[in-house]
NUKOLVO-223827 format. One record per atom (N, C-alpha, C): residue number from 1; x, y, z; atom name; residue in one letter. Coordinates in steps of 0.05 Angstrom, whole numbers, padded with zeros to 5 digits, m for minus. Atoms other than C-alpha are relative to their C-alpha. Layout:
<pt num="NUM" east="X" north="Y" up="Z" atome="CA" residu="A"/>
...
REM end
This chain:
<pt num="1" east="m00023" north="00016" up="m00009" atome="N" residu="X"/>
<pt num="1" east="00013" north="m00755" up="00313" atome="CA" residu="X"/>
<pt num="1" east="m00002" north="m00003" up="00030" atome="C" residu="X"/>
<pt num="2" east="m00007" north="00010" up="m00030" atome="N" residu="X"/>
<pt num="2" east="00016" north="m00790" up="00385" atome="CA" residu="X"/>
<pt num="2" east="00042" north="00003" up="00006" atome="C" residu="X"/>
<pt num="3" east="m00023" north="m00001" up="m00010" atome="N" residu="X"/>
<pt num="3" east="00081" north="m00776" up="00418" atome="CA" residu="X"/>
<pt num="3" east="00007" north="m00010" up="00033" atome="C" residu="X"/>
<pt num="4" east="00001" north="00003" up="m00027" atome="N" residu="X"/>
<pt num="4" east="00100" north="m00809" up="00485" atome="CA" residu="X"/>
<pt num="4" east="00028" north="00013" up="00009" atome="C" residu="X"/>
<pt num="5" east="m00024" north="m00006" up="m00006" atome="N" residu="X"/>
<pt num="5" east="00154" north="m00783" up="00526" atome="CA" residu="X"/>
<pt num="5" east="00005" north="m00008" up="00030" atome="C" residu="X"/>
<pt num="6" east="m00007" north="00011" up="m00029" atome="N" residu="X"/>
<pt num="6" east="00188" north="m00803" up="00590" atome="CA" residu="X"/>
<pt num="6" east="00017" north="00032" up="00008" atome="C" residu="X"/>
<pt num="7" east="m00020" north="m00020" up="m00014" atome="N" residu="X"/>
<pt num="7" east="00219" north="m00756" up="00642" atome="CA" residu="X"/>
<pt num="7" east="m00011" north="00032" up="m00003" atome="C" residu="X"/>
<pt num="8" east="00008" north="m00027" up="00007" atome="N" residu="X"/>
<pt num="8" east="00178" north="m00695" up="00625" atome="CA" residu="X"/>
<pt num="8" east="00000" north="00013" up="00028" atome="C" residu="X"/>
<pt num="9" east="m00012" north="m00020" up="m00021" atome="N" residu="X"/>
<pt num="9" east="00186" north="m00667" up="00699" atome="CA" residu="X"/>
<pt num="9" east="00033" north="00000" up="m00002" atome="C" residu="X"/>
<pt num="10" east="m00034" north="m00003" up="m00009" atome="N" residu="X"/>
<pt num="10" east="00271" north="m00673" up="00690" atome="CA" residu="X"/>
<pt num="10" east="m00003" north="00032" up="m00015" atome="C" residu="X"/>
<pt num="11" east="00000" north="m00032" up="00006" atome="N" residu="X"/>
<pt num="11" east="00303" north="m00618" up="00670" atome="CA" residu="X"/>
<pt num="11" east="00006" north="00003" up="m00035" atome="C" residu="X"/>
<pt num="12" east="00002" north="m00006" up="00026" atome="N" residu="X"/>
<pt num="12" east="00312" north="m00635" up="00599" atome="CA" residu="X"/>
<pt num="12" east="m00029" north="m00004" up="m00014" atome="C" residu="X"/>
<pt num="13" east="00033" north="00003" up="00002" atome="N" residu="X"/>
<pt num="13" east="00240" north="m00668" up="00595" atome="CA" residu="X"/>
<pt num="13" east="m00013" north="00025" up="00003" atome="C" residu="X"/>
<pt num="14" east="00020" north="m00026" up="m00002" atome="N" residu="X"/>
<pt num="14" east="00209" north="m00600" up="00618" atome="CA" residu="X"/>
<pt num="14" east="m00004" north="00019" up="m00019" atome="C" residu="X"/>
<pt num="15" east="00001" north="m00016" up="00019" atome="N" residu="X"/>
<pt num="15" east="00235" north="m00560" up="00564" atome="CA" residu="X"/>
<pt num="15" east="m00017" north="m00012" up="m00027" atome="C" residu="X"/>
<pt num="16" east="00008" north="00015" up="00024" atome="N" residu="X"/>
<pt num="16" east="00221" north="m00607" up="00510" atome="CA" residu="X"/>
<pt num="16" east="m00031" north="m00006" up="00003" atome="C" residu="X"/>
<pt num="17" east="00030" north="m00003" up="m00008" atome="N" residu="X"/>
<pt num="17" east="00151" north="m00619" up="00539" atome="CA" residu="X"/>
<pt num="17" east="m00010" north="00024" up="m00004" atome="C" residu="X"/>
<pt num="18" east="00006" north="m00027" up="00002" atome="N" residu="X"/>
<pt num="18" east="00141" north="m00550" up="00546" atome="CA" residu="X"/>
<pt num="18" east="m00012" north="00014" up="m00036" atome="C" residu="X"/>
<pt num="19" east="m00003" north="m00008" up="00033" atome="N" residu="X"/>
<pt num="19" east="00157" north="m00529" up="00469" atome="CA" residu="X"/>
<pt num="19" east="m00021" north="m00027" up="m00013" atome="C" residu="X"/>
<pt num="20" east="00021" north="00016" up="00011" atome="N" residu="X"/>
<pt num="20" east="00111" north="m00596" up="00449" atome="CA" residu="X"/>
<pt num="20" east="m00024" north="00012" up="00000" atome="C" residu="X"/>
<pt num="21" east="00028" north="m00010" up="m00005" atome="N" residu="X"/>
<pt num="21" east="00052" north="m00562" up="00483" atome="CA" residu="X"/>
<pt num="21" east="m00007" north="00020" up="m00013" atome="C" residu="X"/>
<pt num="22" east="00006" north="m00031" up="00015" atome="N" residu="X"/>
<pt num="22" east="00059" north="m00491" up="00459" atome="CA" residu="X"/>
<pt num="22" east="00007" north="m00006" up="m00025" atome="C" residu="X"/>
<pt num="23" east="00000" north="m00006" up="00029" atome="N" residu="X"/>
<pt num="23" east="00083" north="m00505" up="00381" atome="CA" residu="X"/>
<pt num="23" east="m00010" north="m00018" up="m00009" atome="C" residu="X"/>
<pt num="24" east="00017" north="00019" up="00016" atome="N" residu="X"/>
<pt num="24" east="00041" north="m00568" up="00363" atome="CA" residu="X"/>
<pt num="24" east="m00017" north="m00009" up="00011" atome="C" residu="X"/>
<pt num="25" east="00034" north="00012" up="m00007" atome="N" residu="X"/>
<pt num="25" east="m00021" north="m00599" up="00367" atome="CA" residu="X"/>
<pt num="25" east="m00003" north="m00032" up="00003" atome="C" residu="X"/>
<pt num="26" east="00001" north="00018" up="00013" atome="N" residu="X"/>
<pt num="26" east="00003" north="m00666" up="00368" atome="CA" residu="X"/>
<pt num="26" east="m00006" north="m00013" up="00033" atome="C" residu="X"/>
<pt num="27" east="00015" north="00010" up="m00022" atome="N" residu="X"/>
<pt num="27" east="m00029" north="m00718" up="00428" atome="CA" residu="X"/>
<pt num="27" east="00035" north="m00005" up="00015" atome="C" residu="X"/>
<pt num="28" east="m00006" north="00003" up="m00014" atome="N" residu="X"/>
<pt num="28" east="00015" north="m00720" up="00481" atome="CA" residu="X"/>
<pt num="28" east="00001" north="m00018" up="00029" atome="C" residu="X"/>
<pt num="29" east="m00002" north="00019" up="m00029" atome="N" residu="X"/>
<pt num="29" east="00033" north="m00780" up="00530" atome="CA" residu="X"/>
<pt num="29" east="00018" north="00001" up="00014" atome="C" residu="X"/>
<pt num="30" east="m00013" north="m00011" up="m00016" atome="N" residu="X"/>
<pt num="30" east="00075" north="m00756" up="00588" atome="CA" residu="X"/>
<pt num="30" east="00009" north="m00014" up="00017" atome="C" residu="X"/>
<pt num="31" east="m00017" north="00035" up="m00015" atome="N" residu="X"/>
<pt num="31" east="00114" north="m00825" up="00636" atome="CA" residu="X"/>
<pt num="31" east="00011" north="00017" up="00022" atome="C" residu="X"/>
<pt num="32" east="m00016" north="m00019" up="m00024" atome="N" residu="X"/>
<pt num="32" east="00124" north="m00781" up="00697" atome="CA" residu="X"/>
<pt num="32" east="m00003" north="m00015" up="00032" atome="C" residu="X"/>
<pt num="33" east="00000" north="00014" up="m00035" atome="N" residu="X"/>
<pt num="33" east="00143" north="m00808" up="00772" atome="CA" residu="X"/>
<pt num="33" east="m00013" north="00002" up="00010" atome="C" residu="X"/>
<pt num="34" east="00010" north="m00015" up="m00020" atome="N" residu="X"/>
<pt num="34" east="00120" north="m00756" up="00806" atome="CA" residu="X"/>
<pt num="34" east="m00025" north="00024" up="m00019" atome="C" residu="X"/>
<pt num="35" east="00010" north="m00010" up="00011" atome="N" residu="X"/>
<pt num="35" east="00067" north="m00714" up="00773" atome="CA" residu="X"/>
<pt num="35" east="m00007" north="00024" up="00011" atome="C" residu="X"/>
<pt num="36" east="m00003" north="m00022" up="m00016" atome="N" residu="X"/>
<pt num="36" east="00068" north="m00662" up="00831" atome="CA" residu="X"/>
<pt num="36" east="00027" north="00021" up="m00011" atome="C" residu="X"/>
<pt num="37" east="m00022" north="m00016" up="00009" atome="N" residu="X"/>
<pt num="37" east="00138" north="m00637" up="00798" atome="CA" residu="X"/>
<pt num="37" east="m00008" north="00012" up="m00023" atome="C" residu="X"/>
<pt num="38" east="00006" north="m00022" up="00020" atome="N" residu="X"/>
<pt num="38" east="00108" north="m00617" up="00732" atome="CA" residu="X"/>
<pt num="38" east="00006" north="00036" up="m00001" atome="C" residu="X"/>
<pt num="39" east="m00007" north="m00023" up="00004" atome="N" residu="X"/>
<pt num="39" east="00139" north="m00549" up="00718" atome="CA" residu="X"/>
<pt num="39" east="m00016" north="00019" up="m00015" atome="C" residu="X"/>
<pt num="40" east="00011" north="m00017" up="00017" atome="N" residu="X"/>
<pt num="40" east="00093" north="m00527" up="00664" atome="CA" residu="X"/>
<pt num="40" east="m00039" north="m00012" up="00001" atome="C" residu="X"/>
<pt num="41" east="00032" north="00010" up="m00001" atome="N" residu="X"/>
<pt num="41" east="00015" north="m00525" up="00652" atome="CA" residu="X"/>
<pt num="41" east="m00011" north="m00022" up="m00022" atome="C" residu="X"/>
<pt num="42" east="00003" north="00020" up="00015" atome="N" residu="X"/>
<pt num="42" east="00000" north="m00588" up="00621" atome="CA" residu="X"/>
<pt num="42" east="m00030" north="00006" up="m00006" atome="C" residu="X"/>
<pt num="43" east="00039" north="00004" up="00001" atome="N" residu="X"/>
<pt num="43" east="m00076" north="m00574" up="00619" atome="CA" residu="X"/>
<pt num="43" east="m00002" north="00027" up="m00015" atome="C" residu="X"/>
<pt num="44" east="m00005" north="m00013" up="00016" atome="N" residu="X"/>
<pt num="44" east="m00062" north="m00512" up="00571" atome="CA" residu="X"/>
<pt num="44" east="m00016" north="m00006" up="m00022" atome="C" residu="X"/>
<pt num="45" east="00012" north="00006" up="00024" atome="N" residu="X"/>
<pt num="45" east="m00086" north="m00547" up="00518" atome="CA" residu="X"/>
<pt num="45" east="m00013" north="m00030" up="00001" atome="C" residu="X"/>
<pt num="46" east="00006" north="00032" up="m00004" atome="N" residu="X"/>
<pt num="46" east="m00127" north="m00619" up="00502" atome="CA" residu="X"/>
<pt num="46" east="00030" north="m00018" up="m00012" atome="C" residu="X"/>
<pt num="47" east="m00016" north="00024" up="00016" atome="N" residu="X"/>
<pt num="47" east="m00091" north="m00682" up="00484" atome="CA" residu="X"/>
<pt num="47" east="00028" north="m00005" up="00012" atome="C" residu="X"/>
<pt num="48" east="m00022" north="m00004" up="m00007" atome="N" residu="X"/>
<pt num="48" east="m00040" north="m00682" up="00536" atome="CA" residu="X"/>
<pt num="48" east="m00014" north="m00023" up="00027" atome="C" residu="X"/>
<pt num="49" east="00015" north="00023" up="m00016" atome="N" residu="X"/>
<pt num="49" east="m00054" north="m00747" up="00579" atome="CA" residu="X"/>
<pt num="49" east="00033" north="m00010" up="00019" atome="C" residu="X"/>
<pt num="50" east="m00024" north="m00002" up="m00024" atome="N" residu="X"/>
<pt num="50" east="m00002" north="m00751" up="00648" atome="CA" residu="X"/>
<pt num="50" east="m00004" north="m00030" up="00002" atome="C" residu="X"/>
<pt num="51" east="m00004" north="00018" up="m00003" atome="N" residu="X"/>
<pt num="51" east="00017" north="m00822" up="00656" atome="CA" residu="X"/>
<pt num="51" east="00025" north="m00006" up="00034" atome="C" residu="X"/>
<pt num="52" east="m00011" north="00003" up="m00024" atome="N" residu="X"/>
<pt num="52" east="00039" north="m00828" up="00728" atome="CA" residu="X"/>
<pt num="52" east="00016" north="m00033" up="m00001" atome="C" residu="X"/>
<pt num="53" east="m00011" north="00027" up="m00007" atome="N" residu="X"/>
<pt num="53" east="00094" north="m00882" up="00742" atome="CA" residu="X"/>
<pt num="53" east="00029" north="m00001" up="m00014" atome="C" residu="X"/>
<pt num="54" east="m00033" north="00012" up="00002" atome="N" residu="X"/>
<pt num="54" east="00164" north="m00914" up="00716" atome="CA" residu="X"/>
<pt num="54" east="00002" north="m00023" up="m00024" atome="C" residu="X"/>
<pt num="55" east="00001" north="00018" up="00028" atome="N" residu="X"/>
<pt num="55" east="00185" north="m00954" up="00654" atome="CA" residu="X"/>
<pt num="55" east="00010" north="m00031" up="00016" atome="C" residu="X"/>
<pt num="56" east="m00001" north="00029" up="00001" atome="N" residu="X"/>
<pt num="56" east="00191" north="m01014" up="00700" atome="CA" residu="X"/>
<pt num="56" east="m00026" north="m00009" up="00005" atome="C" residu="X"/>
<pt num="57" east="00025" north="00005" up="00002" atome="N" residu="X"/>
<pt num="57" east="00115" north="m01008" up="00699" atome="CA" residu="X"/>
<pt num="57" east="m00010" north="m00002" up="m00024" atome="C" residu="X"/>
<pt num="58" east="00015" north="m00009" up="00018" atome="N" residu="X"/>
<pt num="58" east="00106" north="m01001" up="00631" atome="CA" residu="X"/>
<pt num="58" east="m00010" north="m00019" up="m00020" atome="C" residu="X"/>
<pt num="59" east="00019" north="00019" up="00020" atome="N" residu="X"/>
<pt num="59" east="00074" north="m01062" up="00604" atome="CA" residu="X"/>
<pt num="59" east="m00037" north="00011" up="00015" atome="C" residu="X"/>
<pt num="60" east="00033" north="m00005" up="m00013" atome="N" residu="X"/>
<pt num="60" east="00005" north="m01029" up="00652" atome="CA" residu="X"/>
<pt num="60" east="m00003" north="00025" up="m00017" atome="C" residu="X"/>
<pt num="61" east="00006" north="m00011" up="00017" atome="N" residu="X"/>
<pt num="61" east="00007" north="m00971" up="00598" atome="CA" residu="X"/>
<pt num="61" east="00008" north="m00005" up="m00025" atome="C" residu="X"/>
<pt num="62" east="00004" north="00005" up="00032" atome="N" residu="X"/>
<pt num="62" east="00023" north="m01003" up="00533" atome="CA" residu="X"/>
<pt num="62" east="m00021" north="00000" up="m00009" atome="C" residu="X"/>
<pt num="63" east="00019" north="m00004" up="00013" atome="N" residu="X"/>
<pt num="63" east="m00044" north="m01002" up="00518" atome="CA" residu="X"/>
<pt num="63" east="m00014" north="00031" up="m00018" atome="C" residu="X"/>
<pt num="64" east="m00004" north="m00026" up="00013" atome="N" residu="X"/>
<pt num="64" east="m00040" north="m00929" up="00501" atome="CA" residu="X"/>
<pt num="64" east="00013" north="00003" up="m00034" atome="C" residu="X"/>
REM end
């Protein structure tokens, strides 16, 4: 299963990102501003792909 998520540096994004990485295996697409704020180790595991930027960019990653 592909899952995208927005906001994974906030503070509810972190947790919920967090618990994605450690209890499933499922591909991970991550919509983050700032990619320097990441709280947790995204590179932990494969299939976890950081999408730098803002959902008023997001017709340049619909292709995902």
């Amino acid at each position: 299963m592909r899952i995208f998520l927005t906001g994974a540096s906030g503070c509810i994004g972190h947790y919920i990102t967090e618990t994605l990485i450690q209890e499933t295996g499922h591909e991970l697409f991550l919509l983050v501003r700032n990619p320097n704020k990441l709280q947790f180790d995204y590179k932990a595991r494969s299939g976890v792909t950081i999408l730098p930027g803002d959902l008023q960019e997001i017709e340049n990653i619909a292709t995902f």
